[in-house]
Every structure is written in C-alpha cells, then in structure tokens.
N, C-alpha and C positions, 0 to 999 in steps of 0.2 A: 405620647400616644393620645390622639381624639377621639372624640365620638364621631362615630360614622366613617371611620376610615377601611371599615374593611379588613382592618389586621385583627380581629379577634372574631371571637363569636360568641353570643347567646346563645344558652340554653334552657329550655322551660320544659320538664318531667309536668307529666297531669297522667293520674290513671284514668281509666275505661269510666268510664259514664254511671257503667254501675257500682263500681267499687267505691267513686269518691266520695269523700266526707261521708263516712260513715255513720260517724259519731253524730249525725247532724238526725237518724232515721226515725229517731223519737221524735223530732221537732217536726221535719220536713218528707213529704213523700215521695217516691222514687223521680217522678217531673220534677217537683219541685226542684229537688237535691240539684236534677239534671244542669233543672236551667238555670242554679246559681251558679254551676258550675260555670258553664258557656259562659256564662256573665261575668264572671272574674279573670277569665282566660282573655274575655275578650279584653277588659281593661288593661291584664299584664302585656297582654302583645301591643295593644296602644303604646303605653309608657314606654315600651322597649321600643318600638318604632320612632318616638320621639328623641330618642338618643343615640340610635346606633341603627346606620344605615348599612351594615354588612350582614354577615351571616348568622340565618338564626336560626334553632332546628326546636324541634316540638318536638317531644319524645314521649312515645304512647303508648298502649296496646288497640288502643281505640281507632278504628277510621273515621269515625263521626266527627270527630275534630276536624278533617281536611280542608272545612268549607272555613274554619277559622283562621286556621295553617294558609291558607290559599290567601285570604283577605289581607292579611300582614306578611304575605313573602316569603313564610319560612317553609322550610323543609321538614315532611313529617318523617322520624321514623320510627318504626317498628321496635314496642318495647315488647323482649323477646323472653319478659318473666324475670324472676327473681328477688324482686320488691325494688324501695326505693332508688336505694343506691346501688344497687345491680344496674337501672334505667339510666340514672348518672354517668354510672361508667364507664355503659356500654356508647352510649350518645359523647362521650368524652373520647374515648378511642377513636370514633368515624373518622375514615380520611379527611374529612373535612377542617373538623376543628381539629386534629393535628396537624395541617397545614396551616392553620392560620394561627397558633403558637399559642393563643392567648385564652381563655373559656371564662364566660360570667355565667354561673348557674343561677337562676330564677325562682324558688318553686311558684306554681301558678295560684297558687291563696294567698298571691300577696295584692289584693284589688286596691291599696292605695298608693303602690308603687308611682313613684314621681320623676321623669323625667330628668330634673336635674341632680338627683339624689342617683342616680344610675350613669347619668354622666361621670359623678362625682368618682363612683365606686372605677368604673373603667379609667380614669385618669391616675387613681390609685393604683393599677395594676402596669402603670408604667415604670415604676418603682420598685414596688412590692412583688413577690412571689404570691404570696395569700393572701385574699382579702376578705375579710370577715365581716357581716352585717347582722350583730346577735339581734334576733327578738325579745320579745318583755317575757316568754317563759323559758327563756334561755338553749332555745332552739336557733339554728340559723338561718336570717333573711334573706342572707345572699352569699354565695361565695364565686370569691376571684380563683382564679389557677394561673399560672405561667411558669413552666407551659401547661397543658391542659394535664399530665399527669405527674405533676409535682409533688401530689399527697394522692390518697384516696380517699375519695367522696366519704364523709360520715356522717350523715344526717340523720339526725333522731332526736330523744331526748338528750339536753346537754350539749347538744351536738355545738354548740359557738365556741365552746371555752375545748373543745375534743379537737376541731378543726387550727383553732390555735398553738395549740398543743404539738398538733403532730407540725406545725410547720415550724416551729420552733424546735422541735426538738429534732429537724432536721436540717436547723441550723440559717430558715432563709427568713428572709426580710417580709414579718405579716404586719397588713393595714388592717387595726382594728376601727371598723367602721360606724358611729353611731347615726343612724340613717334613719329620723323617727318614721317615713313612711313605708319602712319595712319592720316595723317593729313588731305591728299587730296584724300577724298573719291569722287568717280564718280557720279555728279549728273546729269552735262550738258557735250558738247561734249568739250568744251575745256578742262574742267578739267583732260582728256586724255594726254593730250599735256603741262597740267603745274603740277608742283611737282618735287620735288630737287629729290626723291627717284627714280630710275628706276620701269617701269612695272614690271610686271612678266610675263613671256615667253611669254603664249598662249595671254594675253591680245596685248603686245608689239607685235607677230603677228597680231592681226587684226588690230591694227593702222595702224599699216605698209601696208598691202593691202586698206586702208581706208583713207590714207595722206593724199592726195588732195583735198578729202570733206571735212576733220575733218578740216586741215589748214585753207581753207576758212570759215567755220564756226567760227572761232575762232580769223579770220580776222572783220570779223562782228561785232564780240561781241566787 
C-alpha cells in the first residue's frame, strides 16, 4: 500500500473551539486558545495532505472548522458527544472508512506531524493490523486500524502501551512506531516550545507573536 492511493483513510477528532485545550485557560484566553487551535489543525491537515491523497474526514462537534475541512478536502462530520473516543469511533464506523478498509487516526495537537513520518506509518499498515506511534508521556501519536474496527479506539492516558496490548492480545500483527514528529503532542503551553521536530508554519506563527508569554510560562514550569 502507498500513500495517496485512496485505499484508506484519515482521520483527525478536534473538539469544539471551546472546549479545546483546556488546560491551556490559565496561560491562554478563549481567542487565543481559539487560534492555536485553527493553527495546528491547520498544520495537521497540511502534513496529512502531503501524504495521502484519498480520504480524510474531520470529526467534530464544531462547524467552524468547515472553512479548514474545505481547504484540505476533507469531509466534516458531526461529533455526536460522548468524548474522545466515542468521536473515534463513531467517525471509524462512517460508511466511508469502512469501505476503504484501512483508518489512520491523527489527533489534531500534533502541529509537527511530518509528512514522511505519516507516509512511513500508512506503509506500516500494509503489514500490520495496528499501528502505534507512542508520545514522550506515553499517550498515543497515532494509531493505524485494519480494518478500521480491529480493536477499539483507546486514547488517554497510557493509551500506546493499552492500544498495543489490545492488539496483541487479539493476536494480530502491531507496528510499534517510533515517529519523533509525533512524539510531542500539545497539551500544556510549554510543550510549544519543546520537541526536536520543527512546528509547522501557521502553528510556528502563533508562537512567534505569543513568545514572551509561552517563554515565561515554561519558565514556571
């Protein structure tokens, strides 16, 4: 399997504008938060545009997102509640990606996601049933399916060595991935500011008008 051929699909879960990155409310205020957000969505759908030219669906509660969804090609749809991995699995079931066999889940705080490193993972899944891209706090950066409901979604804490686990212990062929530009996913304000991988563009813009805060913050910590 290659990138771009259309037999799989991408998926990228981002909540509602106002819910994300919470944790971020002490640092950052509701714009702010906003448009880090946009800012990283918009880098994740770059990188995944650079690698895979079939199908990609954005899974939200949010419609504000659509002018982003629209610019990258993907398909918005409707996250219909339940948290995380409820949005996972619901956007996993769509007639869509059950036709197309194969699912790379994305979450969208991953603004240094690298095009060849997302090729990498979808060529893995040629192979592999599961494919696993742990982060540095042991959450994970990315996960493969084939087909799309092979395990269910389990994202949280722990969640790389859990998603391993279950596919294993259902006996199928997992690619543990070490993928350093998904390692440091954004969950606090330093993690802006640490990671061997570069931002991507729009995200590295808002740093950059946001220095002074994020540095002191990260002085704190």
């Amino acid at each position: 399997m290659t990138a771009g051929t259309g037999g799989m699909c991408v998926i990228v879960p981002v909540k509602g504008l106002g819910d994300a990155k919470s944790r971020l409310a002490e640092v950052l205020t509701p714009p702010q938060r906003a448009a880090l957000v946009l800012a990283m969505l918009e880098d994740v759908l770059i990188a995944v545009r650079a690698a895979h030219a079939g199908l990609l669906l954005l899974v939200t509660p949010d419609e504000e997102y659509a002018p982003a969804a629209s610019r990258a090609g993907a398909e918005l749809i409707e996250d219909r509640g339940g948290g995380y991995n409820a949005a996972v699995t619901q956007a996993l079931a769509a007639a869509a990606a059950r036709e197309a066999g194969v699912a790379l889940v994305l979450p969208a705080d991953q603004p240094r996601a690298q095009p060849a490193e997302l090729r990498a993972a979808i060529e893995a899944l040629g192979e592999a049933s599961v494919a696993v891209a742990p982060s540095r706090d042991g959450g994970t950066g990315l996960l493969g399916l084939r087909p799309p409901d092979v395990i269910a979604p389990a994202f949280g804490i722990g969640s790389a060595a859990r998603h391993r686990a279950l596919g294993e212990a259902a006996g199928l062929p997992v690619a543990w991935l070490e993928l350093p530009s998904l390692r440091d996913d954004v969950d606090e304000a330093g993690d802006l500011l640490r990671g061997v991988t570069p931002l991507g563009e729009a995200t590295a813009a808002f740093v950059a008008g946001h220095a002074s805060l994020l540095e002191q913050v990260s002085r704190d910590d």
